[in-house]
Each structure stands twice: as structure tokens, then as C-alpha cells.
C-alpha positions as CSV (number, residue, x, y, z in Angstrom):
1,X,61.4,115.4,63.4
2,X,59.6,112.6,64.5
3,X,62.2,110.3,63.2
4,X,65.2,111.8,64.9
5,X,63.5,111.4,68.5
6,X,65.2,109.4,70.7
7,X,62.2,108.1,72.9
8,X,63.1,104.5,74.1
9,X,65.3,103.6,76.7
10,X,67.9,101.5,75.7
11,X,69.4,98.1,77.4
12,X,71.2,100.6,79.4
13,X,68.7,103.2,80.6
14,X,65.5,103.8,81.9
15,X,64.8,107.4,82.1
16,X,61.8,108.8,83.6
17,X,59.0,109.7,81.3
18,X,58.6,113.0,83.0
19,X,62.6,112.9,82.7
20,X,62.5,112.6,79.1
21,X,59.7,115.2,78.3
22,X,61.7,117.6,79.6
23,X,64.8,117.0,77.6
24,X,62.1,117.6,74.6
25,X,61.0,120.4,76.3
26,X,64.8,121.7,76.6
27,X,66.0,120.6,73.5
28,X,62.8,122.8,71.7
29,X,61.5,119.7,70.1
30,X,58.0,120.5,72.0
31,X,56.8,123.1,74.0
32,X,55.3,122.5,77.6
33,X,51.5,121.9,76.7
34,X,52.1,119.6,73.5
35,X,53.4,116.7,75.3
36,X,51.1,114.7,78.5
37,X,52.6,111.9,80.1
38,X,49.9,109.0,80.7
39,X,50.4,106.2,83.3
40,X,49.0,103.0,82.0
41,X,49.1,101.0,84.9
42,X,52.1,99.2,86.5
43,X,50.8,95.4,85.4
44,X,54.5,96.1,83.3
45,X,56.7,97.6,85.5
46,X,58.4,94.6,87.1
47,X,60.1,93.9,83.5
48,X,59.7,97.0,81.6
49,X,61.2,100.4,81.4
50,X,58.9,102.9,82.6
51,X,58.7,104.7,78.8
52,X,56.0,102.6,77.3
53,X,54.3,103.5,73.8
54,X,54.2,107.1,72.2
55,X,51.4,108.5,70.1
56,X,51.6,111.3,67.8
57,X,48.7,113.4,66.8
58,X,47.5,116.8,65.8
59,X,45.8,118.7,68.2
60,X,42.4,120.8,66.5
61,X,42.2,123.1,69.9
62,X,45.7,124.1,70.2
63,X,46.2,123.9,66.5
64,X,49.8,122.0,67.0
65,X,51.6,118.7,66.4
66,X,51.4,116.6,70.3
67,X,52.6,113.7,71.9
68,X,51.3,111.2,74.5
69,X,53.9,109.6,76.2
70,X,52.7,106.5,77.8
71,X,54.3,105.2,81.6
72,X,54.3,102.0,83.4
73,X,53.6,103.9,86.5
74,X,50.6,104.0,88.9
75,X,47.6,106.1,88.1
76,X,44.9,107.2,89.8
77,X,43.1,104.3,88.9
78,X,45.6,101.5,90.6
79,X,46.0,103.9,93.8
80,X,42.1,103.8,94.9
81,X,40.1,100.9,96.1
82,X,38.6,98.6,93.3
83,X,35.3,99.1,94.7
84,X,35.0,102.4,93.8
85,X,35.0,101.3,90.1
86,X,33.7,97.5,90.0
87,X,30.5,95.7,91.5
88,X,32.0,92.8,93.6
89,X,33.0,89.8,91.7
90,X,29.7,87.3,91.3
91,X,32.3,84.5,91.3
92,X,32.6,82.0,88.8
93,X,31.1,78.9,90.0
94,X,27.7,79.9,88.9
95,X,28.9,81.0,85.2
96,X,29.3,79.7,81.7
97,X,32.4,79.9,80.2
98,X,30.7,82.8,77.8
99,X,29.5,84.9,80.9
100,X,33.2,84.6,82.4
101,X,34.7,86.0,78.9
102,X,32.1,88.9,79.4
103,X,32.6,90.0,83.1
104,X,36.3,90.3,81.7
105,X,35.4,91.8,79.0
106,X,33.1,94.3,81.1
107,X,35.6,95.2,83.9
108,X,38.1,95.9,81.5
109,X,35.8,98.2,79.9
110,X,35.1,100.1,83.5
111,X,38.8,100.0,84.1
112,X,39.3,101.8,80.2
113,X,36.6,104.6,81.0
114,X,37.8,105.2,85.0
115,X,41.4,105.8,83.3
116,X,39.8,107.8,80.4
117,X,37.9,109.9,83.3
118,X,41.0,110.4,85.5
119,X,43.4,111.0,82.2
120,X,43.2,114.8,82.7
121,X,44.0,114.8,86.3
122,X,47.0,112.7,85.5
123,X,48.6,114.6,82.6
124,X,48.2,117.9,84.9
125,X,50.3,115.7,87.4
126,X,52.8,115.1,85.4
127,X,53.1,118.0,83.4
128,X,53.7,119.4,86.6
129,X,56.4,117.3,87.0
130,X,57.5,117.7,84.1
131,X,58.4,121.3,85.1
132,X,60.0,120.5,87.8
133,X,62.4,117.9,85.9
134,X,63.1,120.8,83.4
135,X,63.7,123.3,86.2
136,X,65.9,120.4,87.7
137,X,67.9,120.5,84.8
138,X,68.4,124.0,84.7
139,X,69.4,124.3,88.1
140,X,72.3,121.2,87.2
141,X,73.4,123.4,84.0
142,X,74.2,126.2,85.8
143,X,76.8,127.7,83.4
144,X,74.1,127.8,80.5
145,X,71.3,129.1,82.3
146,X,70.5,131.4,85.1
147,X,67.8,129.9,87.4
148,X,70.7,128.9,90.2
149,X,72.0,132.5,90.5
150,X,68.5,133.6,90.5
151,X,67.9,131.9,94.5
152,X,71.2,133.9,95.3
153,X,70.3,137.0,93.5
154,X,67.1,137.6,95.6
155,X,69.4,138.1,98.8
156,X,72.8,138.7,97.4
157,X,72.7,142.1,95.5
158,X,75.7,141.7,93.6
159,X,74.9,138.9,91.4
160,X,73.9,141.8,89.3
161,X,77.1,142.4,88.7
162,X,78.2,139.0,87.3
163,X,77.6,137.1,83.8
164,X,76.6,133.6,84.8
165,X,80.5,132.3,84.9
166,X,81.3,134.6,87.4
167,X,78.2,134.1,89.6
168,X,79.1,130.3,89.7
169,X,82.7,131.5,90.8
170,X,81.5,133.5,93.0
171,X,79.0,131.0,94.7
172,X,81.9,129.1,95.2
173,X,83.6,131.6,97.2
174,X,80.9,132.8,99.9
175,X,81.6,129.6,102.0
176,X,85.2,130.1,102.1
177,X,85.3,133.7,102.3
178,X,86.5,133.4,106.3
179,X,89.3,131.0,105.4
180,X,90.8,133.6,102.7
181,X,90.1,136.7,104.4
182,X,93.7,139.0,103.7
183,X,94.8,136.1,101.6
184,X,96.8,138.2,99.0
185,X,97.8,135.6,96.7
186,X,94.2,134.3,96.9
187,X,92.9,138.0,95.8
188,X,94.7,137.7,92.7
189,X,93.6,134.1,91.4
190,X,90.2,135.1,92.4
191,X,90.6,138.9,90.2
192,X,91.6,136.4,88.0
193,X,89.5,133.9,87.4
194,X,87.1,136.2,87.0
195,X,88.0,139.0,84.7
196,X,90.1,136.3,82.8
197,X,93.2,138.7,82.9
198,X,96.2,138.4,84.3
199,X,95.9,140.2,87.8
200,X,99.0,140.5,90.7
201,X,98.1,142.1,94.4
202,X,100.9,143.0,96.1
203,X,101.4,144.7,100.0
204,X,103.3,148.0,99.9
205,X,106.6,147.5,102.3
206,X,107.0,150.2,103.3
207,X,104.1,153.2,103.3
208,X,105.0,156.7,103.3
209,X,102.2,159.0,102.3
210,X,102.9,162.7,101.6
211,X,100.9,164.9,103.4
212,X,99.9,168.7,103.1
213,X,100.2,170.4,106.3
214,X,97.4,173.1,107.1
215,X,98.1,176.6,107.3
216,X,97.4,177.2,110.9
217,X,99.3,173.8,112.0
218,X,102.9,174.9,110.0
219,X,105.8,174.9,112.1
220,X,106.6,178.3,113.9
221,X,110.2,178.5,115.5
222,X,109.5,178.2,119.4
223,X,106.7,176.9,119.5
224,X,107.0,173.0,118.4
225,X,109.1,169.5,119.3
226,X,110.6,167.6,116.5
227,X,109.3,164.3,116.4
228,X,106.8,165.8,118.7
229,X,104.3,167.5,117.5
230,X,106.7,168.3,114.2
231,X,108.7,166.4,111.3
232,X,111.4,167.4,108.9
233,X,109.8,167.5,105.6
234,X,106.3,166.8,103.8
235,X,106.0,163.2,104.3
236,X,105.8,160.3,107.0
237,X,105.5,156.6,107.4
238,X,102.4,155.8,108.3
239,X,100.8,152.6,110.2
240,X,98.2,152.1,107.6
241,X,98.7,149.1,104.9
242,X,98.6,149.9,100.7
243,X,97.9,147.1,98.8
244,X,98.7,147.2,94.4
245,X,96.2,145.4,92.0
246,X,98.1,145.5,89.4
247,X,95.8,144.3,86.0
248,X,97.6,143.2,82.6
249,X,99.3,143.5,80.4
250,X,96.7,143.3,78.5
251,X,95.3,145.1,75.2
252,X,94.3,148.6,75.9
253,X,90.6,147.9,75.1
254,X,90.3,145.2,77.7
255,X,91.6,147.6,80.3
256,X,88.8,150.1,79.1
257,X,86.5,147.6,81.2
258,X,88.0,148.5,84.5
259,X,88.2,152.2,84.4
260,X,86.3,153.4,87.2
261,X,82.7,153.5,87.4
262,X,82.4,149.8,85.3
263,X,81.0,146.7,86.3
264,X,84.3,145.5,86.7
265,X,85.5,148.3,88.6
266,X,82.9,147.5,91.0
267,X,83.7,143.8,91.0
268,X,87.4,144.3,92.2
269,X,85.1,147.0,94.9
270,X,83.0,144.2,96.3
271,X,86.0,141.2,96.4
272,X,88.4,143.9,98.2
273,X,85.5,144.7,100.6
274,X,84.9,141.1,101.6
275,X,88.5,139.7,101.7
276,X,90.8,142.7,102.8
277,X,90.8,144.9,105.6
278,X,88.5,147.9,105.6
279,X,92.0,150.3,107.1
280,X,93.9,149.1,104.4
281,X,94.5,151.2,101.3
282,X,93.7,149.8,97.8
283,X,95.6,151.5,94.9
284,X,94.5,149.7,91.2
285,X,97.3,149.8,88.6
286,X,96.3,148.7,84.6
287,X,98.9,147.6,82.6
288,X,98.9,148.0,78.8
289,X,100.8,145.8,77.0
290,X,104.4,146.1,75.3
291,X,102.6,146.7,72.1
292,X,99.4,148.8,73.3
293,X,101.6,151.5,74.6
294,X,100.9,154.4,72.4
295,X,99.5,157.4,73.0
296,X,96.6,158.9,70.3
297,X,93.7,161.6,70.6
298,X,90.6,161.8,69.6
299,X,86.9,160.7,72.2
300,X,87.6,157.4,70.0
301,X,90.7,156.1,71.1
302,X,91.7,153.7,73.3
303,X,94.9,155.0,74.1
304,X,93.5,158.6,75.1
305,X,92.9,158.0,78.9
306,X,95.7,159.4,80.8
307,X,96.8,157.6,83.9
308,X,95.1,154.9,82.8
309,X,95.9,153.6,79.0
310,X,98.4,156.1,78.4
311,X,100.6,157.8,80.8
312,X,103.4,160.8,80.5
């Protein structure tokens, strides 16, 4: 495995270290607490790429293969004041060239042990980071995983309804949902897009309900006006709109998905409820196709559901 890790930027890149632990991370080379990012100081940084050297070792406490990934990056160390770390310089007038060699030789040893003491506080800080980067990337891959529907789902209820294509379609929609409201065409991509099924909404023309009349309100001879407070017949034409959703064709077994009561049922619920108005009337038709038109019995079948995959 160690082989087949890519951990050097090319001529071309220069990834952050954090960056590139989390692609480990991601990937499932490592898991969160076997890789710490080290900064070694930014004496490098003005001509190398930030991902320096790597270390592998094995790890008695947590009983696992880790990683140090060294970065030409500020530590703790380069942020605070020299003095904190280093006597003030004698100056070198009064020294040999052998005492020179070992003041050098000593402040590089206190610089060595203040890194050493501030290496845990660093890998925390960048394993925190780290995190973030992999969180980052989760957020950008938003088809694969979930945690960008998750900031919506906390407020928006109806995520639960949706597999992770469909909340990204959907995310899409909720700024535009005032531009499209009673859009009928727009229903139907939307229906879908979603359910990946050919789906058609159509307005009714013309709407003419039939309507029982109550015992006590029959006509009586004498005592009504046609047109009045009467009509010839069972039925009249009524001000209120009726939209069709027609689904399909499709196979009968996709069209067991939208019987009512499903997720998907609900769906074409909740998009009807946002884009169309609440007087209108919403009728749902499902199509079988040409060759899913057969009628069978039996709790099994597909083609069992009358008035919905099998009609008279």
C-alpha cells in the first residue's frame, strides 16, 4: 500500500498537506488518527511545495500502521518571539571559530526540542483541519454523500423523502420555486427528473364535475328557477381548475412505486403543493405499458391493482 501512495506534488500541483490527508482519509488508505501533519518550518516554502517528507511507522499505543506528513508551513515555533526559546545572541566578535560552530549547534538543538514540545499541539491543529478538508470534500461530492442535504434536512422536512439525487434536484428548485409557480410544463420535467419516468401534466379544458344532489335540496315542481336555484341534469361546469399527471408508460412494477401512500406518492404531494394552486384539482393517472397490460390474481402480482395497474 505504501507503494501505490501518491504523496508528492508534481510540477503541476501543490496540494495542501491537510488537503491530501484527507483524500487518504477518503480514499480509506488511513483512518483519521493514523496520519499527523507536522509543520517544519517555512525556511522552504519560498521554493518548495508545501508536502515535504513522509515517515512511516508503527504505532505500539494504537497498535496500527501511521504516517507523519511533514509541511513547509509555520509552526508554533516560527509564530512566537525568539526570545521565548533562545538567550540573546553573545555576538560573535568575542568567539572562536569552534564556539561559533557550537552556539549553532546549540540553538538548533533549542529550536529541535521547542518543535518536539509544541509537535502535539500542532498535529491536533491540523488534524482538525484535516476534518474540515474531508468534510469540505463531502460537501463538494454532494451526489455521493449526504452531509449537504443534511444542513437542509434540519429545516426542510422533506428531504426525508428523497435519495441524495433527488435532494440535489430539489435544492436546485427552492430558489426558483416563485418563478415556476403554475408552470405546467415545468411540473412535468421536474416529476421527471425526479422519478426518472416519463411524466405529462395537463389542465382539464373544460371541468364538469357530477354532483349528487341531497335529498332535501331535490327539485320540487313550484318551488324552484332553472338556472336559478336548479339545473337540468346531475352535472355542471364548475369554476374550479383539474389538472392530469399522467405517469408512463412504464413497467407495471415501476408504477407500484406511486400507488398511494409511497414515498413517491408523497413526492408528486409536496411538488403539487409548492408549484400549483391550492383550489386546483389534481387527478394522477399511471400508465402501464403496451406490453404490461395484463390483468392476473393473486397478493403477488403486479397486474392485480385495479384502477391502477389493471383496469376493466
Amino acid at each position: 500500500m505504501k507503494d501505490s501512495l501518491h504523496l508528492k506534488n508534481d510540477l503541476q500541483t501543490d496540494f495542501k498537506a491537510t488537503a491530501l490527508a484527507a483524500e487518504l482519509i477518503e480514499a480509506g488508505d488511513f483512518e483519521a488518527d493514523q496520519i499527523a501533519v507536522l509543520p517544519a518550518g517555512p525556511r522552504k516554502r519560498a521554493f518548495a511545495k508545501e508536502i515535504g517528507s513522509h515517515v512511516f511507522y508503527y504505532s505500539e499505543s494504537k497498535r496500527k500502521d501511521c504516517i507523519n506528513i511533514e509541511s513547509h508551513q509555520e509552526g508554533l515555533y516560527d509564530m512566537l518571539p525568539e526570545g521565548l526559546f533562545h538567550n540573546p545572541p553573545t555576538g560573535s566578535s568575542g568567539m572562536s571559530e569552534q564556539q561559533m560552530v557550537e552556539d549553532v549547534q546549540f540553538r538548533r538543538a533549542e529550536e529541535k526540542d521547542a518543535r518536539k514540545f509544541f509537535m502535539p499541539f500542532e498535529a491536533e491543529i491540523n488534524h482538525l483541519k484535516t476534518i474540515l478538508e474531508l468534510y469540505e470534500n463531502r460537501l463538494d461530492k454532494k451526489t455521493t454523500y449526504s452531509e449537504l442535504t443534511r444542513i437542509f434536512a434540519a429545516e426542510w422536512k422533506e428531504f426525508e423523502l428523497f435519495d441524495k439525487e433527488q435532494s440535489i434536484i430539489w435544492m436546485h428548485l427552492l430558489p426558483v420555486i416563485h418563478q415556476k409557480r403554475n408552470d405546467v410544463t415545468f411540473l412535468g420535467q421536474l416529476l421527471s427528473v425526479l422519478f426518472k419516468t416519463p411524466v405529462e401534466v395537463l389542465m382539464k379544458q373544460s371541468n364538469v364535475k357530477p354532483k349528487l344532489i341531497d335529498e332535501h335540496m331535490q327539485f320540487k315542481l313550484g318551488f324552484g328557477a332553472l338556472g336559478i336555484n336548479s339545473i337540468i341534469g346531475n352535472s355542471f361546469a364548475t369554476d374550479e381548475e383539474e389538472m392530469i399527471i399522467n405517469i408512463g408508460p412504464t413497467t407495471t412494477q415501476r408504477l407500484l412505486s406511486f400507488m398511494p401512500g409511497t414515498a413517491h406518492s408523497r413526492i408528486i404531494d409536496l411538488a403539487v403543493s409548492y408549484l400549483v394552486p391550492v383550489e386546483t384539482e389534481v387527478k394522477v393517472n399511471l400508465l402501464a405499458a403496451e406490453a404490461n397490460r395484463l390483468g392476473s390474481l393473486g397478493a403477488d402480482s403486479e397486474n392485480a391493482y385495479l384502477g391502477f395497474t389493471v383496469y376493466l
